[in-house]
N, C-alpha and C positions, 0 to 999 in steps of 0.2 A: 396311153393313160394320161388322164388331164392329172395334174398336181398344183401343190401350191407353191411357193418361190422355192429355191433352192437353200441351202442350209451351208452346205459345203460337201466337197467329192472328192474324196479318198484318194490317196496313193492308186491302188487296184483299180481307179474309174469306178466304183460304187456310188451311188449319188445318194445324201441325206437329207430333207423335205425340211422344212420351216414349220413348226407345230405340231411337231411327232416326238413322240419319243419311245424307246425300246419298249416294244408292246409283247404280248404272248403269241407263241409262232404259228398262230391261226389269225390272228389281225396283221393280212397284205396289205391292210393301207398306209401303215406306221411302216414300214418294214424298206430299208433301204434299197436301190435296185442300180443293176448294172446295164444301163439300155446301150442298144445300138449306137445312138445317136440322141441330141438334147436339143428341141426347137423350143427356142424364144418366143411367146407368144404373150408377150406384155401389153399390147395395148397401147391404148394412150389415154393421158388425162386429158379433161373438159376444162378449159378454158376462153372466156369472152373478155380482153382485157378494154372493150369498150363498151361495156355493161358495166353498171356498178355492182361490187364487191356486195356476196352475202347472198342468202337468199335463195337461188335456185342449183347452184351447186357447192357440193359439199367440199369443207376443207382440203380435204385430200385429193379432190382434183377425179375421183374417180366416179363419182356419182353425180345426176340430175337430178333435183328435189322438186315436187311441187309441180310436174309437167302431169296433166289429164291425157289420158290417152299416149304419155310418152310421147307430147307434142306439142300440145298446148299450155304455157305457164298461166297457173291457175289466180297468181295474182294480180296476173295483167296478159287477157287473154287474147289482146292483139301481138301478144309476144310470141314466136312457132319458131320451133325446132324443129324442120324434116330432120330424116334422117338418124334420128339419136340411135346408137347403134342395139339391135339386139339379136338375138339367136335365134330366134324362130323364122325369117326370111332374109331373104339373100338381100342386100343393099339398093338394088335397082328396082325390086317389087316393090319394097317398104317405103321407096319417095312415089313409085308412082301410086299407090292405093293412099299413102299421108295427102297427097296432093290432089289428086279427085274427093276424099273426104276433106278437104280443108275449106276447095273452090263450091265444096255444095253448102259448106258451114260459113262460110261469108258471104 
């Protein structure tokens, strides 16, 4: 099960979600759980500290604003982000199809 950050985890190893709260015993989303095991799957935030501040990502470092196709910032379109990451293809298909559509767009 994907979840959202952790909350805190019990004495017992029960573990309790960030944004939940005691729901009725038919809502297993709210509902605290005692898994096997706990992978860390945080991510990272976006950061260009030799770009100027503002603009195409968001304060909190976890979003890209303003990119067409998730590639191209739209307010200055010789600016390209291969690779911004997403979930529908694996990392190494997503540069090389960004990249064949990039080399036919310039």
């Amino acid at each position: 099960l994907i979840r959202p950050g952790i909350s805190h985890i019990d004495e017992d190893g029960k573990v309790h979600f960030l944004g939940t709260t005691a729901a009725a015993d038919d809502d297993i989303s709210s509902m605290p759980l005692k898994p096997d095991a706990i992978i860390f799957a945080t991510g990272y935030r976006y950061d260009y500290p030799f770009l100027p501040e503002g603009g195409f990502v968001a304060k909190d470092g976890f979003k890209m604003r303003r990119l067409y196709l998730r590639m191209l910032y739209a307010d200055d379109p010789s600016l390209v982000f291969l690779q911004v990451p997403t979930m529908t293809l694996s990392p190494i298909m997503l540069i090389e199809y960004q990249a064949r559509w990039y080399a036919q767009y310039v």
